[in-house]
N, C-alpha and C positions, 0 to 999 in steps of 0.2 A: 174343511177349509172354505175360506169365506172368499166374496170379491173383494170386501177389503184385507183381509191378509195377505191377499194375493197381490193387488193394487195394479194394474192396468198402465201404461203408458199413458191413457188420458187423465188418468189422477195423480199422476207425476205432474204434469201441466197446469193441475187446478191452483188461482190463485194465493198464496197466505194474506193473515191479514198483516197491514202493513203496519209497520214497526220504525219508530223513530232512531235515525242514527245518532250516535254520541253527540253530535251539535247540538240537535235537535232536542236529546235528552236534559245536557248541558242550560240552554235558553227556556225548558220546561220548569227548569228546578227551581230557577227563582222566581217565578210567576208573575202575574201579570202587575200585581201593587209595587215590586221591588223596579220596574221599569217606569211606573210613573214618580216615584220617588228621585228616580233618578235623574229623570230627565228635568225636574224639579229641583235637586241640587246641581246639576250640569249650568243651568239658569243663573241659581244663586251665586253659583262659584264663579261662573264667569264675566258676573257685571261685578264681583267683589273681586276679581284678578284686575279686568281694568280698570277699577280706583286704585289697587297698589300698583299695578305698574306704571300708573302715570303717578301717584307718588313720587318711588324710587327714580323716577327721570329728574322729579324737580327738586330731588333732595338734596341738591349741591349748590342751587341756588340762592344768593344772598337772599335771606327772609325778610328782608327790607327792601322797600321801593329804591330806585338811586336817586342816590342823593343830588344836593342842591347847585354842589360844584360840579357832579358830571351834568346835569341838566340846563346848567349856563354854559359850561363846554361846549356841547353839542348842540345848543340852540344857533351858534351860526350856519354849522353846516344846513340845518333843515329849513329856517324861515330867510326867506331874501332881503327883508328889510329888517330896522332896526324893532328891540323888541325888550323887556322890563327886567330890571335884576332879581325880580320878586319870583321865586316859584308859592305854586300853592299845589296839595299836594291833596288825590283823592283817594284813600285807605294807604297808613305809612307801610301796613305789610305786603309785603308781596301779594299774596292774594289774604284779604282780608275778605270778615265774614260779616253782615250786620246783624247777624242773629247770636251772635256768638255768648250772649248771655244765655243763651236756653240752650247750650251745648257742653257738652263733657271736656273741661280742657279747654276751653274757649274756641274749638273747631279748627279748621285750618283753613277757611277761608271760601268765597265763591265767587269774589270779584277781582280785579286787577288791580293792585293798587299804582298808582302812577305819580309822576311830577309835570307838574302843566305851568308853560311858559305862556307869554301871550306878547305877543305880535304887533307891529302896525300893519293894518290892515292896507292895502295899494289904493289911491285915491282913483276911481272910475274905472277899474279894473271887472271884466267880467270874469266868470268861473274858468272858462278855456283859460284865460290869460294866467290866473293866479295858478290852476291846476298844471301848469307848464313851467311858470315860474319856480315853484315849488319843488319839482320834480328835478328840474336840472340845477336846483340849488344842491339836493339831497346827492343826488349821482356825482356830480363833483367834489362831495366832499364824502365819498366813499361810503354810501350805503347800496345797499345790493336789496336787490327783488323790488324796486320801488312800484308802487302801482297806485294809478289816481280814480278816484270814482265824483261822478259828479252826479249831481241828483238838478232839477228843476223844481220839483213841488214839493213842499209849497212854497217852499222858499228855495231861492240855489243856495245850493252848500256843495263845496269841496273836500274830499278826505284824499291825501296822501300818504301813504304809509310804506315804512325798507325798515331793513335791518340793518345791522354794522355791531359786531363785538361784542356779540352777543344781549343788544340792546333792540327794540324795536321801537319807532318813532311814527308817530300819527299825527299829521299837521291838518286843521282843520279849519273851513274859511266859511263865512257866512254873510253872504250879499245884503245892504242894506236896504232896508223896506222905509216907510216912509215913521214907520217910530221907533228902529230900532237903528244906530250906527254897524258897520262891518265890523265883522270880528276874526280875528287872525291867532294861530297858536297852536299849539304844538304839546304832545303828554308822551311823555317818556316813560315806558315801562321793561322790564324784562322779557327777551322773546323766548319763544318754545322752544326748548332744547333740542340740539339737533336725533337726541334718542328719545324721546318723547311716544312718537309713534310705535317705534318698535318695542319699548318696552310696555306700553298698553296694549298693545293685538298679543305680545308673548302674555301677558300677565293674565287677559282675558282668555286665552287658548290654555293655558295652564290651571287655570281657575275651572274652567269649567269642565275639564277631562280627570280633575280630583275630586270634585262635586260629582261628578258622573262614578265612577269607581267608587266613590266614598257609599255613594246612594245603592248602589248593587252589591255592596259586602257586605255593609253592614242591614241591608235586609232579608240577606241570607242566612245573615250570622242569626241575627234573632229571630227567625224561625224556628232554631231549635228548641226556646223556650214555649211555654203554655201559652194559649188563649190570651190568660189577663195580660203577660209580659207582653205578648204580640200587641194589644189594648196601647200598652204604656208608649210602647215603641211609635204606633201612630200617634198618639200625643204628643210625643217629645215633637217628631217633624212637624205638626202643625205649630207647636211652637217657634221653632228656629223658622219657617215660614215668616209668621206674623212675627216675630221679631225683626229679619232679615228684609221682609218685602219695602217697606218706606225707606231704605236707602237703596236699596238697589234701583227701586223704580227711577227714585229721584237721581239716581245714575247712570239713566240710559245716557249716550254721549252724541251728543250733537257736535258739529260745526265748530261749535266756540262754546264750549263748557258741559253742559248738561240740562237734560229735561226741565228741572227746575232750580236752575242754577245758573244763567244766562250770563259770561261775561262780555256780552255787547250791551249790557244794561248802562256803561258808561263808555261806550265807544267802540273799537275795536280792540280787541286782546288775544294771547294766547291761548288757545286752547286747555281745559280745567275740565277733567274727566273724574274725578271725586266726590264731587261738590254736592252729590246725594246724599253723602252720611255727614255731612253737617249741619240739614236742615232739622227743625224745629222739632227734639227730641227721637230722632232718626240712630245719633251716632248713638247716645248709650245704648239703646234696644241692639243694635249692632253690636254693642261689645259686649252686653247680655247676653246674645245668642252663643254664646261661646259656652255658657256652661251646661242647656238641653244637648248640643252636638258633643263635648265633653261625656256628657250620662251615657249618650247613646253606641259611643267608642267603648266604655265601659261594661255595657252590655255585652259588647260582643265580642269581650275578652274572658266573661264570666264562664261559669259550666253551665249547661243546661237547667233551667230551674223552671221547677213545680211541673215538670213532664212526667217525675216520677206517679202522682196519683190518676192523672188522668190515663198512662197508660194501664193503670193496675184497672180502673175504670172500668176500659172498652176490654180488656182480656177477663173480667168477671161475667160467668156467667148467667143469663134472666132466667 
């Protein structure tokens, strides 16, 4: 009999080597490429949640700018003095696109379309004056959140802007210089819906927790195939990648529309959190991407394939 048969109290003590618990095992399994896939459609999914869910906010919204009769309507309440029966009108849609020839469907838009009245402008009035006039025109005739901004340079200019009925109004005054007369007026657009917000942070939260899940199963799933299949499967994602990245980028959300999609390019407006996958051959690649992430769902409903010769392979022996 030996000392190790017999074994000692201090070899009872000695340490094992350490061993991963089921967590541990669980987070091994899918490896290190299946979390940067992940975190990769986690990405994708959630700047494509919040273009649908701002969407689905505005999908109730007349898809036309208002019309001519509410815009002489409501031109008393917002300008103080007398003002033209003529509207003019910049994009009739709601949010209209200027690109929209080089898009699929003609796009859905990245600017505000509005109806713009015009004003007399108050003879020797400065911005204080007119930015106060304006304001207690607007609040008496029941519009809510009014707020005035004045600028100095280079020129002074006044913006007044409230809501009311789901309408928002933007009255706007421009001091005269010595070659240009004042200018006074007002653009009537549609305001943000009051779900707007919520349904883009749920849309982007849900976007990006099925792009995350999507990314870790299904690069689990196709593990079980060979090499080449493994090959294909990175292809596919750098596909849906470069198909998906020029609308999503062009969908980060700002302020007032998007990265490249600015609706303060004609004044102030609603909020447009989409406006990436309408730019300059963005949305087809977007609806394209639909059929690599298609393949790759299909993958990983298949059986295992071409495992069969590489294991007979590594069990033959040299």
């Amino acid at each position: 009999m030996t000392l190790l048969d017999t074994g000692g109290p201090d070899q009872a003590q000695q340490p094992t080597p350490p061993q991963r618990g089921g967590r541990g095992r669980w987070i091994a399994g899918f490896g290190g490429r299946a979390f940067l896939v992940a975190i990769l459609a986690a990405l994708l999914g959630g700047l494509s949640g919040v273009a649908l869910g701002s969407w689905i906010a505005w999908r109730d919204v007349d898809p036309m700018a208002p019309d001519r009769v509410t815009a002489i309507r409501l031109a008393p309440t917002v300008l103080p003095g007398a003002f033209d029966d003529r509207v003019d009108y910049y994009g009739r849609h709601t949010f209209w696109n200027p690109y929209s020839k080089n898009t699929l469907h003609g796009g859905t838009g990245v600017r505000v379309g509005r109806a713009h009245v015009t004003g007399t402008a108050p003879a020797q009035a400065g911005p204080e004056e007119v930015a106060a006039a304006v304001a207690e025109q607007m609040r008496a005739g029941g519009w809510q959140d009014v707020h005035s901004t004045i600028q100095t340079s280079p020129l002074a200019t006044v913006e007044v802007t409230g809501t009311r009925g789901g309408y928002l109004a933007a009255a706007q005054f421009t001091q005269a210089d010595e070659f240009n007369p004042a200018t006074l007026g007002y653009d009537l657009m549609w305001a943000e819906p009051t779900s707007h917000l919520r349904d883009t942070v749920t849309g982007g939260l849900a976007g990006a927790l099925l792009g995350l899940l999507l990314g870790l199963f299904t690069s689990r799933r196709w593990r079980r195939h060979s090499r080449g299949m493994q090959r294909a499967y990175v292809g596919l994602c750098s596909v849906t990648l470069l198909m998906l990245a020029p609308a999503c980028l062009g969908n980060i959300p700002t302020e007032a529309g998007s990265l490249m999609a600015n609706t303060q390019r004609n004044g102030p407006g609603p909020s447009v959190y989409w406006g990436g996958f309408v730019i300059y051959g963005a949305e087809p690649l977007a609806i394209l991407s639909v059929l690599p992430i298609l393949a790759i769902v299909i993958g990983c409903l298949l059986p295992p394939i071409g495992t069969g010769r590489r294991d007979s392979e590594t069990a033959r022996p040299s």
